[in-house]
Backbone as numpy.savetxt, mean C-alpha at the origin, in Angstrom:
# Nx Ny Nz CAx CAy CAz Cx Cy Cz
16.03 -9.08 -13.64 15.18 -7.90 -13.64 16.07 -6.66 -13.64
16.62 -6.03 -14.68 16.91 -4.88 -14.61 15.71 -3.07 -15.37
15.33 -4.04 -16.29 14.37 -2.47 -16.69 13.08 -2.91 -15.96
12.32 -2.14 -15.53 11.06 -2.76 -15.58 10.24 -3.36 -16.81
9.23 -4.87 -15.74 8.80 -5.28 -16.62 7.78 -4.43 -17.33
6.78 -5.08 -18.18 5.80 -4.75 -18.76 4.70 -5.10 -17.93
3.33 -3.77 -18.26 2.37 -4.13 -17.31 2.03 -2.96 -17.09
0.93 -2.83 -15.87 0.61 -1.56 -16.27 0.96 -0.80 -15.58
1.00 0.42 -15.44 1.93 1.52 -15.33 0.82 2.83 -15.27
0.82 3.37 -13.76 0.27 4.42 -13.47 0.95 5.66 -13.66
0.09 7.18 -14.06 0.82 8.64 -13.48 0.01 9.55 -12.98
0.48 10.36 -11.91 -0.20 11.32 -11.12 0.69 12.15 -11.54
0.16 13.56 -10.84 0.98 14.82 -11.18 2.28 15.11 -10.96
2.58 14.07 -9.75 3.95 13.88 -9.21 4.28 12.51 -9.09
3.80 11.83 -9.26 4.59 10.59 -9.33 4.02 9.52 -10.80
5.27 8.37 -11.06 5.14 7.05 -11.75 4.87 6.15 -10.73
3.66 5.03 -10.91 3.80 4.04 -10.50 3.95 2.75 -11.56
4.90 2.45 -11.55 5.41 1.20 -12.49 6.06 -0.12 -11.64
6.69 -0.87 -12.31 7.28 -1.79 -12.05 8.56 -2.20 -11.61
8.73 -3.19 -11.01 9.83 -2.67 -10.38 11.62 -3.10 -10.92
12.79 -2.67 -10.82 14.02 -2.83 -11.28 14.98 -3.17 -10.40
15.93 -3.98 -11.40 17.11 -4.22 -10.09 17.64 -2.72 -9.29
17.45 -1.70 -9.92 18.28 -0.60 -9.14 17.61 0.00 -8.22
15.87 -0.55 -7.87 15.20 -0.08 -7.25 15.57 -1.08 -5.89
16.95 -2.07 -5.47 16.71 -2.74 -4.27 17.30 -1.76 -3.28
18.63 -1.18 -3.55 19.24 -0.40 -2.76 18.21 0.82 -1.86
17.77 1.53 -2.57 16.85 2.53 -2.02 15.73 2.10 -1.17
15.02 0.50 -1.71 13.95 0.14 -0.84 14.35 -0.70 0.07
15.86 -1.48 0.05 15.98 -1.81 1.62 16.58 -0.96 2.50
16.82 0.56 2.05 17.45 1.71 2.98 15.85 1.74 3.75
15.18 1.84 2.77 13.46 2.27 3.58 13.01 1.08 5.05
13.47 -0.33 4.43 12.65 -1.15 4.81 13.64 -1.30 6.18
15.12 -0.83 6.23 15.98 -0.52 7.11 15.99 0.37 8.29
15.04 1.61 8.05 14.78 2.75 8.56 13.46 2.32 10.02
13.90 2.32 10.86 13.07 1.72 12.37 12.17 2.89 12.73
12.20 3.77 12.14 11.00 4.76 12.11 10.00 4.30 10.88
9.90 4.07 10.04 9.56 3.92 8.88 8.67 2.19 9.18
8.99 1.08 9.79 8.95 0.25 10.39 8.81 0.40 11.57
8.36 1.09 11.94 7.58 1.10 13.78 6.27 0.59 14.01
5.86 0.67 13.09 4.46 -0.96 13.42 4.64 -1.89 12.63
5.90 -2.24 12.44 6.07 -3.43 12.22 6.90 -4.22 13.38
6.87 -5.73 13.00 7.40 -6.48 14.19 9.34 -6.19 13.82
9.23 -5.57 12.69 11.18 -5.62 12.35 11.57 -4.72 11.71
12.37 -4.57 11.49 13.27 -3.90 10.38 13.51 -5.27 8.86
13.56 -4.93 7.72 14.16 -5.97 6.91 15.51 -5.88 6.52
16.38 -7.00 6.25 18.09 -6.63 5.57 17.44 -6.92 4.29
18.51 -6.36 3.45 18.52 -6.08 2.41 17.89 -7.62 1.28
18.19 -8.51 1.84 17.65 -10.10 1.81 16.55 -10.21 1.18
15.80 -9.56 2.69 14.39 -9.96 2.57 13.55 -8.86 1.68
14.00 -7.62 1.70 13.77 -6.88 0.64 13.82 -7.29 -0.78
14.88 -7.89 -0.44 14.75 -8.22 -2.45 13.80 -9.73 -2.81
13.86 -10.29 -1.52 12.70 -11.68 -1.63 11.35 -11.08 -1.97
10.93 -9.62 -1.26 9.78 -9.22 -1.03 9.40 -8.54 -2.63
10.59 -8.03 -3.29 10.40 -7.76 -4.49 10.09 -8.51 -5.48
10.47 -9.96 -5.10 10.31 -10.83 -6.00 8.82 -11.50 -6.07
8.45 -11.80 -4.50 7.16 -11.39 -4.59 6.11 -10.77 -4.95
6.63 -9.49 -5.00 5.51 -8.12 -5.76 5.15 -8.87 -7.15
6.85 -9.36 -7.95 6.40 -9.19 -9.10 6.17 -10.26 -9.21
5.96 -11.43 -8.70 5.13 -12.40 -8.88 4.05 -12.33 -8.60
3.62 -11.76 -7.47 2.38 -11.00 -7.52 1.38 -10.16 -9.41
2.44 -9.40 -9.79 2.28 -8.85 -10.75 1.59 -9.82 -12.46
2.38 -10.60 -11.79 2.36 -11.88 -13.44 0.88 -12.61 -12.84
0.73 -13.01 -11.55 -0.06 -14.19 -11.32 -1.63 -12.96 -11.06
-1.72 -12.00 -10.45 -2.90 -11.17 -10.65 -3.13 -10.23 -11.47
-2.06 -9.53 -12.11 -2.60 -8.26 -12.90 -2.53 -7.06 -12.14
-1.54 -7.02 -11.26 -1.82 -5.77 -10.09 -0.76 -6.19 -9.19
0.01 -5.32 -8.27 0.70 -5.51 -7.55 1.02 -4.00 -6.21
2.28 -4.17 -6.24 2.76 -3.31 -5.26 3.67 -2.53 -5.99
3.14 -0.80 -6.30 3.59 -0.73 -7.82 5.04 0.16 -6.89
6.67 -0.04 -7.46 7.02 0.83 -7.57 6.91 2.58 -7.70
7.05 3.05 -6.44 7.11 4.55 -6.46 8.12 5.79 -7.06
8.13 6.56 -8.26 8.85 7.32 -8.52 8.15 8.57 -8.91
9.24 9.21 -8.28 9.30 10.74 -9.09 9.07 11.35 -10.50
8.46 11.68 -10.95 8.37 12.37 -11.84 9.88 13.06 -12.10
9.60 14.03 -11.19 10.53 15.55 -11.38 11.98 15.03 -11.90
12.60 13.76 -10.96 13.60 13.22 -11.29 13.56 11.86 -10.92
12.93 10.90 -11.29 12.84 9.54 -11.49 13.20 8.76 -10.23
13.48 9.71 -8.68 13.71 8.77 -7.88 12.80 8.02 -7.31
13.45 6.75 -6.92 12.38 5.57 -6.12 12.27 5.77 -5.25
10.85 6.10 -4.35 10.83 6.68 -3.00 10.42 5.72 -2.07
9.31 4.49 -2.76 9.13 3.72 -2.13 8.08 2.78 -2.66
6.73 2.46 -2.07 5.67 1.67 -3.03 4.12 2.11 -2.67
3.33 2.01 -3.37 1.55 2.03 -3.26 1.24 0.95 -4.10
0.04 0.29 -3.86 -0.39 -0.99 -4.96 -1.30 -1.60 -4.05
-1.39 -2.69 -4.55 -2.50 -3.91 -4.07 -1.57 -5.41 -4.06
-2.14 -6.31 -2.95 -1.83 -7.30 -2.65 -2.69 -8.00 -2.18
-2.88 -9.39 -2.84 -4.16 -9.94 -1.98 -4.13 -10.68 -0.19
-4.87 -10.23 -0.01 -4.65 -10.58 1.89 -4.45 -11.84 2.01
-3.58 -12.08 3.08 -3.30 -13.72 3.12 -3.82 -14.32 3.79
-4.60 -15.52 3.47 -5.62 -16.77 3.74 -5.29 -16.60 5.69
-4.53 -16.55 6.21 -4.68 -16.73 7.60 -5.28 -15.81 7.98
-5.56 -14.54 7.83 -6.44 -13.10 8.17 -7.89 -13.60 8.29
-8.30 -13.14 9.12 -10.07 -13.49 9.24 -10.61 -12.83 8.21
-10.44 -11.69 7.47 -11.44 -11.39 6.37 -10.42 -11.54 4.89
-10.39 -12.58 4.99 -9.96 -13.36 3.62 -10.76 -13.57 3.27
-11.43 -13.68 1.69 -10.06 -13.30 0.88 -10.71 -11.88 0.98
-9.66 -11.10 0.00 -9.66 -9.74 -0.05 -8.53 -8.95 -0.84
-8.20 -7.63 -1.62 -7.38 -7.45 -2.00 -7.19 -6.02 -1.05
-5.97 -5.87 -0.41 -5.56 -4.89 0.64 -4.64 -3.71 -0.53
-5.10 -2.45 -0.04 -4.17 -1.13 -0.78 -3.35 -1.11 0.50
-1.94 -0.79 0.39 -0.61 -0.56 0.90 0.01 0.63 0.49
0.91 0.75 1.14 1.80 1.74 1.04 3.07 2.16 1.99
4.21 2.28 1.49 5.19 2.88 2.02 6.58 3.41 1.80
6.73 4.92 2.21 7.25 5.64 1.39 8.60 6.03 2.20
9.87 6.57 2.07 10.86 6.91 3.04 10.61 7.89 3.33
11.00 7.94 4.25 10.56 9.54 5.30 10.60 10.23 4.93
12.26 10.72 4.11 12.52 12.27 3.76 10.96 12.84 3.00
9.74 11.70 2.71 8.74 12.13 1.65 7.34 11.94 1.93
7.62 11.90 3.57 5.98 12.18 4.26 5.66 13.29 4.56
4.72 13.59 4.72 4.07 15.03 4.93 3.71 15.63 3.68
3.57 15.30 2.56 3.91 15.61 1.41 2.71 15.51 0.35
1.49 14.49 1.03 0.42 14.36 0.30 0.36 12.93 -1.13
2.23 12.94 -0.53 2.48 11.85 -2.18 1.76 10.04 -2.09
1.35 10.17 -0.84 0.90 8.28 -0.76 -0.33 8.49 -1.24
-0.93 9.61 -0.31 -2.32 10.18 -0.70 -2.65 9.87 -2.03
-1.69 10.64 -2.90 -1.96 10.85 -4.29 -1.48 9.74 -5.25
-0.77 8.92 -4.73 -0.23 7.88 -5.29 -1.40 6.86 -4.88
-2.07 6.62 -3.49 -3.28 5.57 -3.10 -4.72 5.64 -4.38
-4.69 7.52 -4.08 -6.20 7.84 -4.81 -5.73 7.14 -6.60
-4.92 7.11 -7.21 -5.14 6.52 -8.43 -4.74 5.00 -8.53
-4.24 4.30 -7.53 -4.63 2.88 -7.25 -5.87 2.43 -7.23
-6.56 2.85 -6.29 -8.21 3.27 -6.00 -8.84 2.85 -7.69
-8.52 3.99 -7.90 -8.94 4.15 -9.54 -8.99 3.35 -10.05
-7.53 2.80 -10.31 -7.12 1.06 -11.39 -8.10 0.30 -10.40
-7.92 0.30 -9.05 -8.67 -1.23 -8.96 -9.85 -1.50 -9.32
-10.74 -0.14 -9.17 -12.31 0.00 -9.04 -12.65 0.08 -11.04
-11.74 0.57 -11.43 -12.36 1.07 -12.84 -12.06 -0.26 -13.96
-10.50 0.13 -14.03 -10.25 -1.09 -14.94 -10.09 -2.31 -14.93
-10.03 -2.87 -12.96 -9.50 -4.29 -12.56 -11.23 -4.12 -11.98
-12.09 -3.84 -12.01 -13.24 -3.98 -11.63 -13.44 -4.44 -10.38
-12.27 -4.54 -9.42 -12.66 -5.04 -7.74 -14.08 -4.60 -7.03
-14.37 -5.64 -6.71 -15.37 -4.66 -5.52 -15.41 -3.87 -4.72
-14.21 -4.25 -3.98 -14.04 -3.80 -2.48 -12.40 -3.83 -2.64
-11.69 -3.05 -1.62 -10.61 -3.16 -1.01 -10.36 -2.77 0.73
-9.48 -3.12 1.01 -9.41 -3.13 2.57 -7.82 -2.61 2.81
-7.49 -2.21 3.95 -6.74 -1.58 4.40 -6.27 -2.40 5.74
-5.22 -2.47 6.15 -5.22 -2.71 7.97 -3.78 -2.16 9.12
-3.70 -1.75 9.64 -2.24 -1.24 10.49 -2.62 -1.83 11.88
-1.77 -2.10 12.32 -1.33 -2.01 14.16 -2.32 -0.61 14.93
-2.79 -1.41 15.38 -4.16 -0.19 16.24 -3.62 1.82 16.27
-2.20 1.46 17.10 -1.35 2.78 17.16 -0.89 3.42 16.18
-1.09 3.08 14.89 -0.54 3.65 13.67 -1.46 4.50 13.16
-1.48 5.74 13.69 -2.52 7.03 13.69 -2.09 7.81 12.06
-0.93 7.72 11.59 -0.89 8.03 10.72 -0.91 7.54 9.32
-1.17 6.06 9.60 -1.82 5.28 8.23 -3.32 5.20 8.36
-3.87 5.11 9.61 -5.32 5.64 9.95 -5.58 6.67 9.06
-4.88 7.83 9.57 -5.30 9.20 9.06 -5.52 9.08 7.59
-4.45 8.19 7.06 -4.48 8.35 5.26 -5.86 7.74 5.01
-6.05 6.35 5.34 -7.12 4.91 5.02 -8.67 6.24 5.22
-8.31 7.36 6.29 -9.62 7.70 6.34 -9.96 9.21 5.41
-8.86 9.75 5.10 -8.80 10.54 4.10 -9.06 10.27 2.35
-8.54 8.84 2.06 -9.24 7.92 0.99 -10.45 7.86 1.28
-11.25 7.41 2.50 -12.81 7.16 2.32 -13.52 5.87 2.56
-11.72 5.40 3.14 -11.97 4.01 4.19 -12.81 4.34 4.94
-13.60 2.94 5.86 -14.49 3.29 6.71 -14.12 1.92 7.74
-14.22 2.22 9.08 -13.31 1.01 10.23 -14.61 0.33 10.44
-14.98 -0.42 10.73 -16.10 -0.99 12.12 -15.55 -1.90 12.90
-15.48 -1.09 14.10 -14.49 -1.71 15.56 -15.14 -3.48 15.47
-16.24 -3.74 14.84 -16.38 -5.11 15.09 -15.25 -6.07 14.40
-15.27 -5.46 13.18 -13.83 -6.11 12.37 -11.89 -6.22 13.07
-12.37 -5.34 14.30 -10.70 -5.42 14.58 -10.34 -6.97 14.88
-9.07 -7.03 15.12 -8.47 -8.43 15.10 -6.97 -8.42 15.78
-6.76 -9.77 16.18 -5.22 -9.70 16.49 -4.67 -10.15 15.34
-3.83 -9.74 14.80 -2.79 -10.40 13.97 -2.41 -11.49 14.09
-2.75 -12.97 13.66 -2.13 -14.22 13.50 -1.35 -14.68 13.64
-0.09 -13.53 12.91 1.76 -13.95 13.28 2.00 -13.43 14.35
1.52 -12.81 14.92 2.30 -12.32 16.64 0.82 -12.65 17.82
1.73 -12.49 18.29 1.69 -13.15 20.14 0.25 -12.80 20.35
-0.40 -13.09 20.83 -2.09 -11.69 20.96 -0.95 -10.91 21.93
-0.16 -10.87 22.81 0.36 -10.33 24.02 1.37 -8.78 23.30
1.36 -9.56 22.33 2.42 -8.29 21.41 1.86 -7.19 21.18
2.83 -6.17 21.48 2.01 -4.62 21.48 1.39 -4.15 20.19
1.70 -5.09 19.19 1.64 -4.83 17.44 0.48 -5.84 17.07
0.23 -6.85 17.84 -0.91 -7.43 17.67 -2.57 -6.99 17.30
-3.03 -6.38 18.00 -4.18 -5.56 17.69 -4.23 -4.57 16.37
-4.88 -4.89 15.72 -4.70 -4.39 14.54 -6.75 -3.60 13.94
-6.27 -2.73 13.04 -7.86 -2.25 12.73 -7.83 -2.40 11.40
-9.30 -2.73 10.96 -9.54 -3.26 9.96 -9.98 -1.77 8.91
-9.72 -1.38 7.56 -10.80 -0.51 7.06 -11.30 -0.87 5.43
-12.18 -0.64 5.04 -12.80 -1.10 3.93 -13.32 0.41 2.77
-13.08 -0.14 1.69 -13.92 0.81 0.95 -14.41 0.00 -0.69
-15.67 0.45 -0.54 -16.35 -0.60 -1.90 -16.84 0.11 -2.79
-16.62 -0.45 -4.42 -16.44 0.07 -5.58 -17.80 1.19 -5.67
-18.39 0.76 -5.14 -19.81 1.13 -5.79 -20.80 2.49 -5.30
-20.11 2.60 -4.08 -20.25 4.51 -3.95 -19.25 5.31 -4.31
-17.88 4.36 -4.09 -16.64 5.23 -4.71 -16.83 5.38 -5.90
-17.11 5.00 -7.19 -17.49 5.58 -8.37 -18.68 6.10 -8.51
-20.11 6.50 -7.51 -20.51 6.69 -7.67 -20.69 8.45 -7.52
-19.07 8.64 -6.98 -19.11 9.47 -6.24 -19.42 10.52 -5.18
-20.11 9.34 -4.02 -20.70 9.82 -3.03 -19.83 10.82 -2.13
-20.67 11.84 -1.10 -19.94 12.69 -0.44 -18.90 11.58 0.53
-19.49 10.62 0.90 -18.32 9.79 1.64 -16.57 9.26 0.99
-17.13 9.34 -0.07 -16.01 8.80 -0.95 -14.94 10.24 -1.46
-13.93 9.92 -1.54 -12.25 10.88 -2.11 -13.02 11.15 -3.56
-12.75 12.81 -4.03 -12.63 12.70 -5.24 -11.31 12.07 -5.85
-11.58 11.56 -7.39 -10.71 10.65 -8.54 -8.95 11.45 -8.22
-9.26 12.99 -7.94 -8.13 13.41 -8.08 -7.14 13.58 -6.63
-8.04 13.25 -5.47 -7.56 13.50 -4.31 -6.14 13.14 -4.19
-5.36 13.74 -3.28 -3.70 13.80 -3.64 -3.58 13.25 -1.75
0.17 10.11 1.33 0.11 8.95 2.11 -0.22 8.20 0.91
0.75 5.80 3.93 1.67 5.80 5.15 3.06 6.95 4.51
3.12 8.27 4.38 3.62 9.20 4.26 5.07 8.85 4.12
């Protein structure tokens, strides 16, 4: 994998979302390295498991039609990090499901760019991949992927929360919240729902 593959390939006003390249490992295991950036997660990743996780995406990519798209710059083509879809894994209580993600390196939160990089994921899934629904989920304390999931037009119901499967119930990262948003007011463009152009995990 050095150019990106073929497939499809998003643009917003400020960013590419495409596919991903060998030169994109360095920059995303600096991210996946960064213990701020990974604070609701149970780890940090080495550079290893980063590039396993890439290989995943894009197997992800071949076997659904959708993935975890590579994040870049416009202005100057840097890789900042990722937004996309992944389907939730069979041990999660609301399996199946396809989950929107995101995560970007610090120097490039606050910035509105996941936001704007999520809202035209949104788009592909609902318009041209015809999903129904998508779902969202973080570690209960993660107020600022909350904030994004509810600025998209996610919606929580405390009945859906859950412990996380892979950790302890005792683990402080265990408790986790669930959020959902379904195709069919989001294109209908209800007041609940993000407009198409709305511009985050930051």
């Amino acid at each position: 994998m050095t150019e990106a593959a073929a497939g499809p390939q998003l643009r917003t006003a400020r960013l590419t979302l495409r596919r991903w390249r060998t030169a994109d490992l360095a920059p995303f295991a600096a991210i996946n390295a960064d213990p701020v950036v990974m604070e609701h997660f149970p780890a940090t990743l080495s550079s290893a498991q980063s590039a396993a996780l890439i290989e995943r995406i894009e197997r992800c990519f071949g076997e659904c039609g959708y993935g975890l798209f590579a994040v870049e710059l416009r202005e100057n083509t840097e890789m900042i990090g990722f937004v996309g879809l992944s389907p939730v894994g069979a041990s999660l209580p609301f399996a199946p499901a396809v989950e929107i993600g995101w995560r970007l390196a610090r120097p490039y939160w606050g910035r509105g760019l996941a936001a704007e990089g999520a809202a035209e994921v949104i788009r592909f899934a609902f318009q041209p991949l015809g999903l129904a629904s998508l779902v969202s989920f973080t570690a209960a304390p993660n107020a600022r992927s909350r904030r994004l999931m509810e600025r998209l037009g996610m919606r929580r119901d405390p009945a859906e929360d859950f412990l996380h499967p892979e950790l302890a119930p005792a683990h402080p990262l265990a408790p986790h919240v669930l959020y959902r948003l379904r195709a069919e007011p989001w294109v209908a463009g209800t007041p609940s729902q993000p407009p198409a152009t709305a511009n985050r995990r930051g």
